[in-house]
C-alpha positions in Angstrom: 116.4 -6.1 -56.3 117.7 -2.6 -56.9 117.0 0.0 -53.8 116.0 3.4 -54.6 118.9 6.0 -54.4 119.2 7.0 -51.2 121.1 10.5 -51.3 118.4 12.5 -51.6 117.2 11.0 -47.7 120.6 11.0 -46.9 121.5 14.5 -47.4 118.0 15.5 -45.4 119.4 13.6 -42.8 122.5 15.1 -42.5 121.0 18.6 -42.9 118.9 17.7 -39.9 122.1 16.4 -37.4 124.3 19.1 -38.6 121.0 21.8 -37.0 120.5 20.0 -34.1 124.3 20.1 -33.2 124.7 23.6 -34.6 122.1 24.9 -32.1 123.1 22.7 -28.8 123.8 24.5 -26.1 127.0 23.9 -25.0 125.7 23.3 -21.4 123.4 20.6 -22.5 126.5 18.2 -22.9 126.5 16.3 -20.0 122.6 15.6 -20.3 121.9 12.1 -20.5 120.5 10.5 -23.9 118.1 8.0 -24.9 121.5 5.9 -25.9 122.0 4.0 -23.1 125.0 5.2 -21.2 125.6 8.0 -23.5 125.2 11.5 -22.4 125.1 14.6 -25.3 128.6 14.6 -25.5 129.2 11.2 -26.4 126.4 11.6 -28.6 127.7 14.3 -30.3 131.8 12.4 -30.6 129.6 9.4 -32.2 128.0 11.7 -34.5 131.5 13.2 -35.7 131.9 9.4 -36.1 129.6 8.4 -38.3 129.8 11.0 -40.6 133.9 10.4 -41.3 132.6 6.5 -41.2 130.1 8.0 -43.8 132.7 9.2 -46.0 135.4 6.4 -46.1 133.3 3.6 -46.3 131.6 5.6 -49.5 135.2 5.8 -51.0 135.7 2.3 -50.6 137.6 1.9 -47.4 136.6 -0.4 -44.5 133.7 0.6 -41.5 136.6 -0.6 -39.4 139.2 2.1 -40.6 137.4 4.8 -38.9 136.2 4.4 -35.0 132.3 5.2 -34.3 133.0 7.0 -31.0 135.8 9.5 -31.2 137.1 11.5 -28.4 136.4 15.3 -30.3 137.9 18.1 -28.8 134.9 20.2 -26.9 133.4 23.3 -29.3 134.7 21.6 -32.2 131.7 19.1 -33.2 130.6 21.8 -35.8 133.3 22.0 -37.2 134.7 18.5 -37.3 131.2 17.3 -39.3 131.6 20.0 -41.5 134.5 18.6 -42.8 133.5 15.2 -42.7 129.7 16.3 -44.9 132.5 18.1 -47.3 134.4 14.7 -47.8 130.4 12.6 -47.7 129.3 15.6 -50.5 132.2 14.9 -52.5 131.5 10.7 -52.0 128.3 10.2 -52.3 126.0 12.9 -54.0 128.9 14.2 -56.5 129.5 10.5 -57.6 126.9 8.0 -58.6 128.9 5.8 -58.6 128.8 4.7 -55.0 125.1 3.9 -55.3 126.8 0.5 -56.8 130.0 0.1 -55.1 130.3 -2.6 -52.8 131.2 -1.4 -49.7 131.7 -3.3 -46.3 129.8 -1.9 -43.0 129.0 -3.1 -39.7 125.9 -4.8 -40.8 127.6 -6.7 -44.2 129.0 -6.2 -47.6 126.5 -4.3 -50.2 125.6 -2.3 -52.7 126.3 1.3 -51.7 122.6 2.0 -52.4 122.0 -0.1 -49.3 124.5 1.3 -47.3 123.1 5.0 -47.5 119.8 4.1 -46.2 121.3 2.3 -43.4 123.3 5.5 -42.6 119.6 7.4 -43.2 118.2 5.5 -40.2 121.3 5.8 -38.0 121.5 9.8 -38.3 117.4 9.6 -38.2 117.2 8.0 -34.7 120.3 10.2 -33.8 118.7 13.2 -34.9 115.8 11.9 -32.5 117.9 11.1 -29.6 119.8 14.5 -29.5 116.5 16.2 -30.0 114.8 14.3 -27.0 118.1 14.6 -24.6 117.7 18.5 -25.2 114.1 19.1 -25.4 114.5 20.0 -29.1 112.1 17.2 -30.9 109.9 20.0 -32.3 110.8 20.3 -35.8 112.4 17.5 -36.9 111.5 16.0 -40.4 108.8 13.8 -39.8 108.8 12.9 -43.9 112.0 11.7 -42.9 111.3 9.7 -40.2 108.3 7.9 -42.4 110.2 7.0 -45.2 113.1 5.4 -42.4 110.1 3.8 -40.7 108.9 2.3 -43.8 112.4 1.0 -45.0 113.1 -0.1 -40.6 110.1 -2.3 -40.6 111.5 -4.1 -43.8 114.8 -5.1 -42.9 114.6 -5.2 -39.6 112.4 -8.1 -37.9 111.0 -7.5 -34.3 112.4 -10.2 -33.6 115.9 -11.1 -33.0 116.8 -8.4 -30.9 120.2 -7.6 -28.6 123.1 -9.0 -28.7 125.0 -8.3 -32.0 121.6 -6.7 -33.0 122.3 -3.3 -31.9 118.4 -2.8 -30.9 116.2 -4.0 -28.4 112.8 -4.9 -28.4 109.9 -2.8 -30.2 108.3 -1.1 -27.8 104.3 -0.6 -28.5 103.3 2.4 -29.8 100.0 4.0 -31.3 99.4 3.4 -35.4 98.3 7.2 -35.1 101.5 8.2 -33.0 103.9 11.0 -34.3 106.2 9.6 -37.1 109.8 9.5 -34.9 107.5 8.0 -31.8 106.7 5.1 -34.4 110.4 4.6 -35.7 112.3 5.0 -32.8 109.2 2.4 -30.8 109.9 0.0 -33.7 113.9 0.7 -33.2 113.3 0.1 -29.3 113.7 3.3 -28.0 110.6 4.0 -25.6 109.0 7.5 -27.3 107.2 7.9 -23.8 110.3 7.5 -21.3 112.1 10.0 -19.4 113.4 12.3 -22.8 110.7 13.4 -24.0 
């Protein structure tokens, strides 16, 4: 089974984080999230995170190489995934190649076509949870959020959930809700709770 390329998505997504983070208020950082015991700052380290995590693994190097929660100096998050989308530009959407690389991540070895919609959803329900911890979840690219609802449901069964799963159980949510309410539901974030 060949996936669809996934750059396209992938590059949305990254537009979207690198707004939201662009256009945080710098006293907002100490805000919880719906990450649970994450406040915006962590948020934002993880974020600076997964985009260098982004980049290596696309080159070939292992998810391992590169820690997912960073200590990044304060004021600098704009900066530091700037850098990291040049090095992610250069990767994936200069070089096609990476669509069939195998490369290794925390959820297996696969085609890189694979990989970049796994990174879609995790910069999707990022880009939600910074949105809701800030009141900011006006906005945010609901074709996005179908298309990573669509792909969630697929590879992602309701059930198993925790443990090495990172997500908990679906939480019920209206067919006619919003689009993020129905992915991050799905993903086991509660669209309803205290963030929003």
């Amino acid at each position: 089974m060949t996936a669809p390329d996934p750059r396209p998505l992938l590059t949305r997504a990254l537009d979207q984080v690198a707004e939201l983070v662009a256009t945080t208020p710098p006293d907002a950082v100490e805000r919880p999230t719906p990450c649970d015991g994450w406040d915006v700052r962590t948020l934002l380290d993880h974020l600076v995170g997964v985009h260098r995590r982004i980049a290596h693994v696309g080159a070939g190097g292992h998810f391992a190489d590169v820690p997912s929660d960073p200590e990044v100096a304060p004021g600098t998050h704009v900066a530091e995934l700037a850098a990291a989308r040049a090095d992610i530009d250069r990767v994936w959407i200069q070089d096609e190649a990476v669509l069939d690389r195998v490369l290794t991540v925390p959820w297996g070895t696969m085609p890189g076509r694979f990989v970049g919609f796994g990174y879609v959803q995790e910069l999707t329900v990022h880009a939600w949870d910074l949105g809701a911890a800030t009141g900011r979840l006006e906005g945010l690219d609901d074709e996005l959020a179908l298309g990573v609802e669509d792909n969630a449901r697929r590879v992602l069964p309701a059930e198993p959930r925790g443990g090495p799963i990172p997500f908990g159980p679906p939480v019920e949510v209206a067919a006619d809700a919003p689009p993020y309410a129905r992915l991050v539901g799905w993903l086991g974030r509660d669209p309803r709770g205290a963030f929003v």
